[in-house]
C-alpha positions in Angstrom: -70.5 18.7 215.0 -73.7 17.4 213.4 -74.6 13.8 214.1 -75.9 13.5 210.2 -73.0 12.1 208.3 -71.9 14.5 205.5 -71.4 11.4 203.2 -74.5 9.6 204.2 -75.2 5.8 204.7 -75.4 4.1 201.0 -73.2 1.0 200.1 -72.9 1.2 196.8 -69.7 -0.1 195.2 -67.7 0.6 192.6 -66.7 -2.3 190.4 -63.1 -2.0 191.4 -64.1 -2.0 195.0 -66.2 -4.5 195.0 -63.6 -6.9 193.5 -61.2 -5.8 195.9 -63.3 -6.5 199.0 -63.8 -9.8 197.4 -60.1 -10.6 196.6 -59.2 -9.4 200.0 -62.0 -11.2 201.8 -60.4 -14.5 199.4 -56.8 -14.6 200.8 -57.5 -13.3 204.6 -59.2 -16.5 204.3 -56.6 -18.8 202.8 -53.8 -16.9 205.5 -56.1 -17.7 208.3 -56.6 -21.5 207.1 -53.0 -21.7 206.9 -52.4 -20.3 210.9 -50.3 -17.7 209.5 -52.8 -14.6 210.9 -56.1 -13.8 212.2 -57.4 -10.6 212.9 -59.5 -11.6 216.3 -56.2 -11.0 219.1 -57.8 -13.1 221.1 -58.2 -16.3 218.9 -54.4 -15.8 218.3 -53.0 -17.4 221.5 -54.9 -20.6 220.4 -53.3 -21.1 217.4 -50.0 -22.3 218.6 -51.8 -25.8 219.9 -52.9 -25.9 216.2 -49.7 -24.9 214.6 -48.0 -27.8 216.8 -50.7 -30.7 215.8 -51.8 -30.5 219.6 -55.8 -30.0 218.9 -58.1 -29.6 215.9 -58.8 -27.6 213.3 -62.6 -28.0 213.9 -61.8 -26.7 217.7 -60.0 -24.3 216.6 -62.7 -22.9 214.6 -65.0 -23.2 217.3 -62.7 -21.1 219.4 -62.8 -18.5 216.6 -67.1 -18.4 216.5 -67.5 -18.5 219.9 -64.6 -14.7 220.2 -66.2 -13.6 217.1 -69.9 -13.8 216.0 -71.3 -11.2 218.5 -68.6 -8.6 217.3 -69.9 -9.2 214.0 -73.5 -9.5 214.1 -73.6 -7.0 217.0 -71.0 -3.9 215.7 -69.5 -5.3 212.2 -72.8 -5.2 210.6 -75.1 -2.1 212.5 -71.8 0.3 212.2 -71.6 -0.9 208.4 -75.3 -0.5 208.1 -75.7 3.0 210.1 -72.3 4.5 208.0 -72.1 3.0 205.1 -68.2 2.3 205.6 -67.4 -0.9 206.4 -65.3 -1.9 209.3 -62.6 -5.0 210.3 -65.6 -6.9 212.3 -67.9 -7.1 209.5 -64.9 -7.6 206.5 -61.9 -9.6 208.2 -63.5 -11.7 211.9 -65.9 -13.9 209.3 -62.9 -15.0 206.9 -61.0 -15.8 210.1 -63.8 -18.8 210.8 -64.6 -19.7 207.8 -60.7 -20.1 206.4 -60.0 -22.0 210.1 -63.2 -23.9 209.3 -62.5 -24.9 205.5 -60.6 -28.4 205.7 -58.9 -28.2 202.2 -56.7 -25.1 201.4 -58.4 -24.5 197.9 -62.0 -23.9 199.6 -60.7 -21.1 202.4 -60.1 -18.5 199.4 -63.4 -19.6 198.1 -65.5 -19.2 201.0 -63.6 -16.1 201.7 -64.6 -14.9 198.3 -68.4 -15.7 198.8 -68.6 -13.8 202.0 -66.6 -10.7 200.9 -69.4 -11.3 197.5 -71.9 -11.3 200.3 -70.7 -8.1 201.8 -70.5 -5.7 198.3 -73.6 -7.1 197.4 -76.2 -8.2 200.5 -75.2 -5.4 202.4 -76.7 -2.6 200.1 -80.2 -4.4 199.8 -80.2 -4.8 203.4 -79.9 -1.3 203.5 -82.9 -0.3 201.6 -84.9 -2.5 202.9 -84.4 -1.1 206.5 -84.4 2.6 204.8 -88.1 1.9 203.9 -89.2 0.7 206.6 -91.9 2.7 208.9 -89.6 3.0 211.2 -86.3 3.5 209.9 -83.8 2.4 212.6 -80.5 2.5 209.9 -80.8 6.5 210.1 -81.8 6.9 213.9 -77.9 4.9 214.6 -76.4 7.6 213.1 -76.9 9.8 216.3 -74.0 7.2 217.4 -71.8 8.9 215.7 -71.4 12.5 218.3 -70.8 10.5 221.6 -68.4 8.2 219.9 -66.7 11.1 218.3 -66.3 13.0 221.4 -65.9 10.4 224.6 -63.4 8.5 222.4 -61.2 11.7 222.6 -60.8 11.4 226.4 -59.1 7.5 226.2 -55.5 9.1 227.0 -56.9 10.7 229.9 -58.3 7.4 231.6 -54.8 5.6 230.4 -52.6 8.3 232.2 -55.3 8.2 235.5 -55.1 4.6 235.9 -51.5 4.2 235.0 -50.2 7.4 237.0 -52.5 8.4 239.2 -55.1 11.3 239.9 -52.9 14.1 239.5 -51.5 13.6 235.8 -55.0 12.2 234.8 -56.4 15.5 236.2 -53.9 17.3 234.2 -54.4 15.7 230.9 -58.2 16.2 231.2 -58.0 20.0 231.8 -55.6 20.0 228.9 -57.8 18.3 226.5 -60.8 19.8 227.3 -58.7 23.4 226.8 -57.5 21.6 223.4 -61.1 20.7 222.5 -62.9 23.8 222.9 -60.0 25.8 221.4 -59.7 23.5 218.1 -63.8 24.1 217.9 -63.3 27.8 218.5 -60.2 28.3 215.8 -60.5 24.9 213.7 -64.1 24.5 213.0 -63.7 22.3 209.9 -61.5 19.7 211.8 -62.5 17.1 214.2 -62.3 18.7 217.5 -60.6 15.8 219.2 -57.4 15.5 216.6 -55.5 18.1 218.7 -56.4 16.9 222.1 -56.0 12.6 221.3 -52.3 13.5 220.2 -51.3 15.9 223.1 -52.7 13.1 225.7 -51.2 10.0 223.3 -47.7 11.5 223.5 -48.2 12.7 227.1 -48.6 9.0 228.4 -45.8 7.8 226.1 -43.3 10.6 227.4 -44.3 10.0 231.1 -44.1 6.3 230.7 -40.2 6.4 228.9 -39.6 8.6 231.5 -40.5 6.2 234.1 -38.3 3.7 232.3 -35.4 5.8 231.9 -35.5 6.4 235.9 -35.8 2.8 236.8 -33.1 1.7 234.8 -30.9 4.2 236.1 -31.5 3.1 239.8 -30.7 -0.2 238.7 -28.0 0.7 237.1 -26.6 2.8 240.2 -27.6 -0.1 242.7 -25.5 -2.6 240.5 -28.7 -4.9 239.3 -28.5 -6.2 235.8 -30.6 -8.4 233.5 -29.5 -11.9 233.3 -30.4 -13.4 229.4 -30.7 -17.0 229.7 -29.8 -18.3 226.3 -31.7 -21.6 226.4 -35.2 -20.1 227.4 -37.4 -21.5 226.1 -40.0 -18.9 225.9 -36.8 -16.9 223.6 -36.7 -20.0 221.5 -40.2 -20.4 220.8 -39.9 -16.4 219.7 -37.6 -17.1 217.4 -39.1 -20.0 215.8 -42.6 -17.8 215.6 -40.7 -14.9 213.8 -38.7 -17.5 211.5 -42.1 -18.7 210.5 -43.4 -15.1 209.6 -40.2 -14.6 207.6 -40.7 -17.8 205.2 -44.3 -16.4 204.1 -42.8 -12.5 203.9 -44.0 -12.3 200.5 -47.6 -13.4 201.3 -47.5 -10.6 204.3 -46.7 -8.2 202.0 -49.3 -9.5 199.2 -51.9 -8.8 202.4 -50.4 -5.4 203.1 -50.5 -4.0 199.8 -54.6 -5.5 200.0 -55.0 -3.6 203.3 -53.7 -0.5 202.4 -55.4 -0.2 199.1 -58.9 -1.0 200.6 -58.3 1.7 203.4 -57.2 4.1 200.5 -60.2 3.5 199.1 -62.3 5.2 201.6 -65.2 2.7 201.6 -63.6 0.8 205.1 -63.0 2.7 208.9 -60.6 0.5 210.9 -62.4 1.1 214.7 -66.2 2.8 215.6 -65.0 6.4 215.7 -62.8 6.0 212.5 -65.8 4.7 210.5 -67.9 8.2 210.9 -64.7 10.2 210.2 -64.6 8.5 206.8 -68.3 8.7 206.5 -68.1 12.4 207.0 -65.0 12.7 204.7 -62.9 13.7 207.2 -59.7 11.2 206.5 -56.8 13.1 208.0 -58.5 13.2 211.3 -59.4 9.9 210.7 -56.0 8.8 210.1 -54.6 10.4 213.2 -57.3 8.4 215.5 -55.8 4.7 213.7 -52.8 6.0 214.2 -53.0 7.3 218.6 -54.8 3.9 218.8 -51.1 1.5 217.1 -49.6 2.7 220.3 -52.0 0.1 222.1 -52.0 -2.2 220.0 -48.5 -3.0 219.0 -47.4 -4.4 222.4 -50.3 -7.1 222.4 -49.7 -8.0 218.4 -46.1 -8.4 219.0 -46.3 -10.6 221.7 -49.0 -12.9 220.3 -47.5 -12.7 217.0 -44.1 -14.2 218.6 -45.4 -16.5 221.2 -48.2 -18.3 218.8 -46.3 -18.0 215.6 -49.3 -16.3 214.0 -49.7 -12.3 213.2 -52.8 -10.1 213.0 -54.2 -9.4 209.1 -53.9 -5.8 209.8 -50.8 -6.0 211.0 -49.4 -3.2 213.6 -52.8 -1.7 211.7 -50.4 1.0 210.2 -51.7 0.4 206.8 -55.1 1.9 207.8 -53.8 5.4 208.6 -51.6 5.5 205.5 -53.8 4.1 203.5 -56.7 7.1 204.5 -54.0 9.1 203.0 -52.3 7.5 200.0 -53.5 10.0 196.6 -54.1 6.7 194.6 -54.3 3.0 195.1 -51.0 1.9 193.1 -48.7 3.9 195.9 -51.2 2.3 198.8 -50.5 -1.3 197.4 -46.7 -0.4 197.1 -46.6 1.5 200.4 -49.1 -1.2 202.3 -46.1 -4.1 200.6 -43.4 -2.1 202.6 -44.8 -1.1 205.7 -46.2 -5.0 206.5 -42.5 -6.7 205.4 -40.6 -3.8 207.7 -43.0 -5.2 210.4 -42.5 -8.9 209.9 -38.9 -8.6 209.6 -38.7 -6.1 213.1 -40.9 -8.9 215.0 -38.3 -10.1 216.9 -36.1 -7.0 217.5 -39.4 -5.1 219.3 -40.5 -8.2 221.2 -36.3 -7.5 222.9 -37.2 -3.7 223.5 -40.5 -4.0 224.6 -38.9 -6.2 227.0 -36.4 -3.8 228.4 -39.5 -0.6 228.7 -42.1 -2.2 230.9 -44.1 1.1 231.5 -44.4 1.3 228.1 -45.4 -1.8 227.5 -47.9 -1.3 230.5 -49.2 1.9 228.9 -50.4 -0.1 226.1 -52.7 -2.3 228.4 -53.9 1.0 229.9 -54.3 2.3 226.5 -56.7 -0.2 225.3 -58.5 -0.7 228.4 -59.0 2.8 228.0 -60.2 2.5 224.5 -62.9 -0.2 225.1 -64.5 2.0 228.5 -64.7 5.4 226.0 -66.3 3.2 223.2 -68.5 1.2 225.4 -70.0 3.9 227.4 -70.2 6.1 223.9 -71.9 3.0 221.8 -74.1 2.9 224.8 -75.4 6.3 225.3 -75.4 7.1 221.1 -78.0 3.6 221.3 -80.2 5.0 223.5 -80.1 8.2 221.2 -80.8 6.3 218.6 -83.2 4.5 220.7 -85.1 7.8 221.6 -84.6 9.3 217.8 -86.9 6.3 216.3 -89.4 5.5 219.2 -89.2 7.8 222.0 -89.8 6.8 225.5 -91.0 3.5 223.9 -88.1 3.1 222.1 -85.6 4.2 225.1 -87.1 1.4 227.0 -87.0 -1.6 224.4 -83.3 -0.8 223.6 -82.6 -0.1 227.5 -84.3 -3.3 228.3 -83.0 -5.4 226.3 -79.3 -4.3 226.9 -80.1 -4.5 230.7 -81.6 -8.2 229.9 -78.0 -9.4 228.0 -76.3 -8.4 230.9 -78.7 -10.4 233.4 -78.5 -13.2 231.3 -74.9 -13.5 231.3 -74.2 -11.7 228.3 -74.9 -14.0 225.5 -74.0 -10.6 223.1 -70.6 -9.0 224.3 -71.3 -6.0 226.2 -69.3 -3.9 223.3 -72.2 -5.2 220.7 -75.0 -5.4 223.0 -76.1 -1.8 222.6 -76.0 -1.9 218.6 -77.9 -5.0 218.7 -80.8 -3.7 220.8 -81.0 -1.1 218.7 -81.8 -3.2 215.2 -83.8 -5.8 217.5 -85.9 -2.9 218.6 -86.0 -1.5 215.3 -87.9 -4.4 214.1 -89.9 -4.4 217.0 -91.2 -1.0 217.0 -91.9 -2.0 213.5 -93.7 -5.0 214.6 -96.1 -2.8 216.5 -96.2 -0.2 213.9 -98.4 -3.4 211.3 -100.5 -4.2 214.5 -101.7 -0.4 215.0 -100.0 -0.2 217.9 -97.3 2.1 217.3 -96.9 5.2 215.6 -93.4 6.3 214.6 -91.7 9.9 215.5 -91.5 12.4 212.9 -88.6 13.3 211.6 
């Protein structure tokens, strides 16, 4: 698979998708000023102190900056920017700070509005700017795009090793390595990971219900039963989170309908690896990457969602694989409408069975651990490629150094955004020495 993307890098919007980015941007802003959802998972467990009057809105919203602005200055914006697909870090983190931030519930929409404005229309200048540059470091990202392809492929494998051990880990990695080179060999066209993510995917689900299934019958046969306490307070604070979902069911659905149709759309890749799979035009495999990654997701969405009272803008994130495939944007809005009330309503009713299957609930720790060490290692070595593609040795130590420095320092960047960011700071640098005479750049 070629690392140049078969759709290239250009942000050029349509009219309608312009206005929908905009709209979209507008009311994830007025939902998030409201408390009803963010899309940051981990801003979500501090909304409950807000929702209950127990700290400030302007806290809050410093809470949100602080768990936010590296993803998207450091990966919203360079992934945008390298595949000309936009992403949830660059579109739907920003309008969860500024709609927390705006103190009257007329101005979240607004400032939502400007930013999506900012996004249609900043980001393609930014662009070509960076394209004519001496040395254009927009193009060299795009060698991101093979090692994120690939080692994302292999985050079953490291969930089944750490969740059940050596053997089934060794077992799944022989398996989707025989899956990979035989989908290259006999599938050319398709992504060579589609096969192998779902064989591994369902492999750590069926060994983890199996697990389930035996525990409960040992307990069953050994006489131990669960004992429901119906004043707990942790089941009465559930309920009152999914009531409050229920009472804004049509706004949800207004939000999944927006969701669905901007994935449908093809101009937006819901995670790193998804992003080049739209870029190259390849949206079933791209669906079926969203769709292995739900499985470790919905555990940690659920759970927030119930204990803070507040759910994630993208949902379960269902709406992004359907949407990749909905023919037109009228059955993605209808579709998106459905899929987000059917989760809203079932809030309550998988909180009680993700309860009763720990290992499945586990797997979905595992899963996204998982998830972040494929991408982080991948973003890594695809920014030193990049790194090498636009300067060389020179560049390979700029970018090196100065992801080596953010982690000596503390890292002030998140580690996941560090690489990205090195490469756009050393971008300009190598530029930098290009005007002094110091510098010449590699030849394409």
């Amino acid at each position: 698979m070629s690392s140049t993307l078969a759709a290239g890098a250009g942000l050029d919007f349509t009219l309608a998708q312009q206005l929908t980015v905009i709209a979209l941007c507008a009311l994830t802003a007025y939902i998030s000023h409201m408390a009803l959802a963010v899309f940051n998972d981990g801003v979500r467990p501090f909304l409950l102190d807000f929702i209950q009057g127990r700290t400030t809105r302007s806290a809050t919203t410093a809470v949100s900056f602080g768990l936010s602005a590296g993803f998207i200055f450091g990966l919203g914006a360079p992934m945008a920017l390298s595949t000309g697909v936009l992403n949830p870090w660059l579109v739907f983190l920003p309008t969860d700070i500024l709609g927390m931030l705006a103190p009257k519930k007329w101005l979240a929409p607004i400032l939502g509005g400007a930013w999506g404005a900012v996004v249609v229309f900043g980001l393609n200048g930014a662009n070509d700017v960076a394209h004519d540059l001496p040395v254009d470091f927009i193009t060299a990202m795009q060698q991101m795009s093979t090692p994120i392809l690939f080692l994302f492929t292999l985050f079953p494998v490291l969930a089944i090793t750490k969740q059940f051990g050596r053997k089934w880990g060794g077992l799944a990695g022989g398996l989707e390595l025989a899956l990979v080179v035989l989908t290259m060999k006999l599938w050319p066209k398709m992504f060579a990971g589609a096969l192998a993510m779902a064989v591994g995917v369902l492999m750590l689900i069926a060994l983890a219900v199996a697990k389930d299934m035996k525990q409960r019958k040992a307990d069953k046969a050994a006489g131990v039963t669960a004992i429901v306490l119906d004043d707990d307070p942790m089941a009465s604070l559930f309920s009152a989170s999914a009531a409050r979902l229920r009472r804004h069911l049509p706004l949800f659905m207004v939000l999944g309908a927006g969701v669905c149709v901007l994935a449908q759309m093809h101009i937006f890749g819901g995670g790193e690896a998804t992003s080049f799979l739209i870029a190259k035009g390849q949206y079933a495999e791209a669906a079926q990457v969203d769709f292995y990654r739900v499985f470790g997701f919905i555990p940690l969405i659920a759970t927030t969602a119930l204990a803070s009272g507040a759910y994630g803008i993208a949902g379960f994130t269902l709406v992004y694989p359907i949407g990749y495939l909905m023919p037109n944007p009228f059955l993605a809005a209808i579709v998106g409408a459905i899929v987000f009330a059917l989760e809203v309503l079932a809030l309550s009713s998988i909180g009680k069975v993700l309860g009763k299957l720990p290992s499945v609930r586990d797997s979905s720790e595992y899963l996204r651990s998982a998830i972040g060490d494929t991408l982080q290692l991948a973003i890594l070595f695809g920014s030193l490629m990049a790194a090498n593609a636009m300067g060389g040795g020179l560049g390979i130590l700029v970018v090196g150094g100065l992801y080596l420095l953010n982690d000596a320092m503390g890292r002030p960047v998140v580690r996941m955004a560090a690489a990205p960011t090195a490469v756009i700071v050393g971008g300009i640098l190598l530029n930098v020495l290009y005007w002094l005479d110091l510098f010449t750049p590699i030849k394409s």
